[in-house]
DRENMIPA-134051 format. One record per residue (C-alpha): x, y, z; residue number from 1. Coordinates in pm, 1 decimal. Layout:
         xx         yy         zz   seq
          X          Y          Z   NUM
...
END
This chain:
         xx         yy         zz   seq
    16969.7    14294.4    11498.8     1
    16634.7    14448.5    11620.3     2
    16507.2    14360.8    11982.1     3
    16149.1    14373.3    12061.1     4
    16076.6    14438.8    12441.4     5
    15726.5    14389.0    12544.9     6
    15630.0    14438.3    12869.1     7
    15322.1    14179.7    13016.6     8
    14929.0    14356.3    13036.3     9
    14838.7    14519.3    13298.1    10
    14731.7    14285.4    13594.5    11
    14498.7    14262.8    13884.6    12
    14785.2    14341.4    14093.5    13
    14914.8    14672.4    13888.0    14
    14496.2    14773.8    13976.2    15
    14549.6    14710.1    14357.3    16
    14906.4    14831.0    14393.3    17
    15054.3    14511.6    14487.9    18
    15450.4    14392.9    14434.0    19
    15437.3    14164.1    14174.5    20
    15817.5    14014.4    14118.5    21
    15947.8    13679.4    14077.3    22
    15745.2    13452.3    14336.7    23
    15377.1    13637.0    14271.9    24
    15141.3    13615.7    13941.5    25
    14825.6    13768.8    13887.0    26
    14590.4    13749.6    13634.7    27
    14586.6    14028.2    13311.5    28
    14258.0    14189.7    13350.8    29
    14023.9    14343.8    13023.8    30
    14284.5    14635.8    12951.2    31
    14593.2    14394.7    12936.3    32
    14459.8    14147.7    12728.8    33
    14314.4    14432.3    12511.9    34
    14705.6    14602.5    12520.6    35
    14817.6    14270.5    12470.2    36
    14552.6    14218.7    12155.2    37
    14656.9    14561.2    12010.7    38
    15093.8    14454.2    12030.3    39
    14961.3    14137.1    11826.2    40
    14758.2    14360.7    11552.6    41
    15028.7    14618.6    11523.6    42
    15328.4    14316.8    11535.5    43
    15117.8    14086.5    11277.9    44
    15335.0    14098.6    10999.0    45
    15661.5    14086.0    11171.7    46
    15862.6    13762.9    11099.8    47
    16022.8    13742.0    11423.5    48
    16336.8    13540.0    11463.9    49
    16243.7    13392.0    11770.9    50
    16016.3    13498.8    12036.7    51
    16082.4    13439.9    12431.5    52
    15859.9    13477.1    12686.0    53
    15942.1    13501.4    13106.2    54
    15775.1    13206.0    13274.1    55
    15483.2    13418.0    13475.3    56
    15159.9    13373.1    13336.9    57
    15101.0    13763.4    13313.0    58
    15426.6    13777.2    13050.7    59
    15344.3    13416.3    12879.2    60
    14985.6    13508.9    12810.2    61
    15077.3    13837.6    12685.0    62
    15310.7    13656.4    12460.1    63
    15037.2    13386.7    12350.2    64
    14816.8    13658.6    12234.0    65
    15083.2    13871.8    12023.2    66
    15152.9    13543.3    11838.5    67
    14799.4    13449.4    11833.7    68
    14789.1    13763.9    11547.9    69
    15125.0    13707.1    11420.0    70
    15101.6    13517.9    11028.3    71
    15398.1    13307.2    11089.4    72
    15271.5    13205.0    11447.7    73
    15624.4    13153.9    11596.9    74
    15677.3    12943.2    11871.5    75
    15721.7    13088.3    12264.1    76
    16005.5    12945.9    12418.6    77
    16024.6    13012.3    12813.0    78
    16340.1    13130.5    12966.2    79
    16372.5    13187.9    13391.4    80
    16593.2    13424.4    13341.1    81
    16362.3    13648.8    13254.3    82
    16127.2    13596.2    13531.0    83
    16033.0    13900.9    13709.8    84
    16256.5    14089.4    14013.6    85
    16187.4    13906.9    14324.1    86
    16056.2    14111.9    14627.5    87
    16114.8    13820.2    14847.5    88
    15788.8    13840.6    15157.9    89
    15684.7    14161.0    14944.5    90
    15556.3    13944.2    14664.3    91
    15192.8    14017.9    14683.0    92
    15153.8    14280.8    14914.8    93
    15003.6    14617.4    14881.8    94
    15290.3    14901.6    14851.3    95
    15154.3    15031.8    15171.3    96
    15130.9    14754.5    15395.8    97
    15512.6    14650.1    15350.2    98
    15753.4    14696.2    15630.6    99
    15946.3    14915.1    15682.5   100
    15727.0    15134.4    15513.8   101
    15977.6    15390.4    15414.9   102
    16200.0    15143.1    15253.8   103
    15950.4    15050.5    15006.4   104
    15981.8    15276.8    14720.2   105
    16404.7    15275.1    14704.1   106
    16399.7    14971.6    14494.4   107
    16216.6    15195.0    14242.9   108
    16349.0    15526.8    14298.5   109
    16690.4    15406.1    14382.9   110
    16735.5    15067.3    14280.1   111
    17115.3    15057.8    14310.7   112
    17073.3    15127.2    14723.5   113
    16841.6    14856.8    14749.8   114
    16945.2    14564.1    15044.8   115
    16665.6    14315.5    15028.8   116
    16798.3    14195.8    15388.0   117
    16604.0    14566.3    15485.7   118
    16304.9    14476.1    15318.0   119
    16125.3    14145.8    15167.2   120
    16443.2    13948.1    15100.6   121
    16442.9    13816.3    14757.7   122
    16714.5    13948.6    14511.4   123
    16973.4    14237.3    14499.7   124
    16905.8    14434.8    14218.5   125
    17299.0    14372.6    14104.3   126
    17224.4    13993.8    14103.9   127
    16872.6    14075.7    13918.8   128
    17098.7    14297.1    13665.0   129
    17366.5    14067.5    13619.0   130
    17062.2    13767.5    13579.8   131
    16869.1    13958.9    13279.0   132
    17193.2    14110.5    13153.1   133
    17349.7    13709.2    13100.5   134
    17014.2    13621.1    12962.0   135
    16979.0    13876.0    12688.1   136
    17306.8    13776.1    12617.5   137
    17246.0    13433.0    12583.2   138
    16914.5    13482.9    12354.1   139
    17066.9    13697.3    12147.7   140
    17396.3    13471.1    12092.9   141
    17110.9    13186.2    12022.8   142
    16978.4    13363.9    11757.1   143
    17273.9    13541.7    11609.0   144
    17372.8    13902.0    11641.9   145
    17391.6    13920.3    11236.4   146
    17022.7    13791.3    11201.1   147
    16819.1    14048.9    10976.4   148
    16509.8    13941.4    11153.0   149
    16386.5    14111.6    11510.0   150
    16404.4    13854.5    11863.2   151
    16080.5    13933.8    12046.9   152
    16098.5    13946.7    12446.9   153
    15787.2    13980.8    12636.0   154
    15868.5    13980.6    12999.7   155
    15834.0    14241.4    13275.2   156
    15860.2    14621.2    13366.4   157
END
């Protein structure tokens, strides 16, 4: 079995710095749809299996325009579980406005040390691992480890 990750287009909020997990969506701007465009030309002839898609608009639209190119024009299915890391209160924000400040990069440099109760709340990263893990799990038992076409997964970072 082959596995397609794609990650969503780049966003307003990738432009302005901002956490964008599980509770915040911002639009993809003129480069993501055009990165977005370019995964559907180069993807176009690939009979995927199935194709899933995280529930954010940033990963769903990404997904509607890969298909949009695609010749078999497979359907999306949404799955939560696929939904983005959730900062908790740092959905949204600028990187440098969180608090505490010097907290705010371990949940990318060292995502194993990260305690949301320090930061914004939202998820451990071993309940956000254990989450996507059980998911990929789950679509790929849906479609069938022994299938000789590729699952697509757009979703996040």
């Amino acid at each position: 079995m082959q596995i397609y990750f794609i990650r969503h287009g780049r966003t307003q909020y990738n432009l302005e710095h901002r956490f964008q997990g599980g509770r915040a969506d911002s639009p993809l701007v003129a480069s993501g749809i055009d990165g977005a465009k370019a995964a559907g030309d180069y993807l176009s002839t690939t009979q995927f299996s199935a194709v899933y898609s995280s529930p954010q608009q940033r990963a769903l639209d990404t997904a509607k325009y890969i298909v949009a190119a695609n010749q078999w024009q497979p359907p999306i299915q949404i799955d939560d579980g696929l939904r983005e890391f959730d900062f908790g209160d740092w959905d949204g924000k600028q990187e440098a406005e969180v608090q505490p400040q010097s907290y705010a990069q371990v949940i990318f440099t060292k995502p194993a040390e990260y305690r949301p109760e320090l930061a914004g709340g939202g998820e451990s990263y071993a309940d956000f691992v254990t989450r996507t893990t059980s998911t990929l799990h789950r679509l790929i038992d849906q479609v069938g480890v022994a299938s000789t076409q590729p699952l697509l997964i757009v979703s996040h970072g």
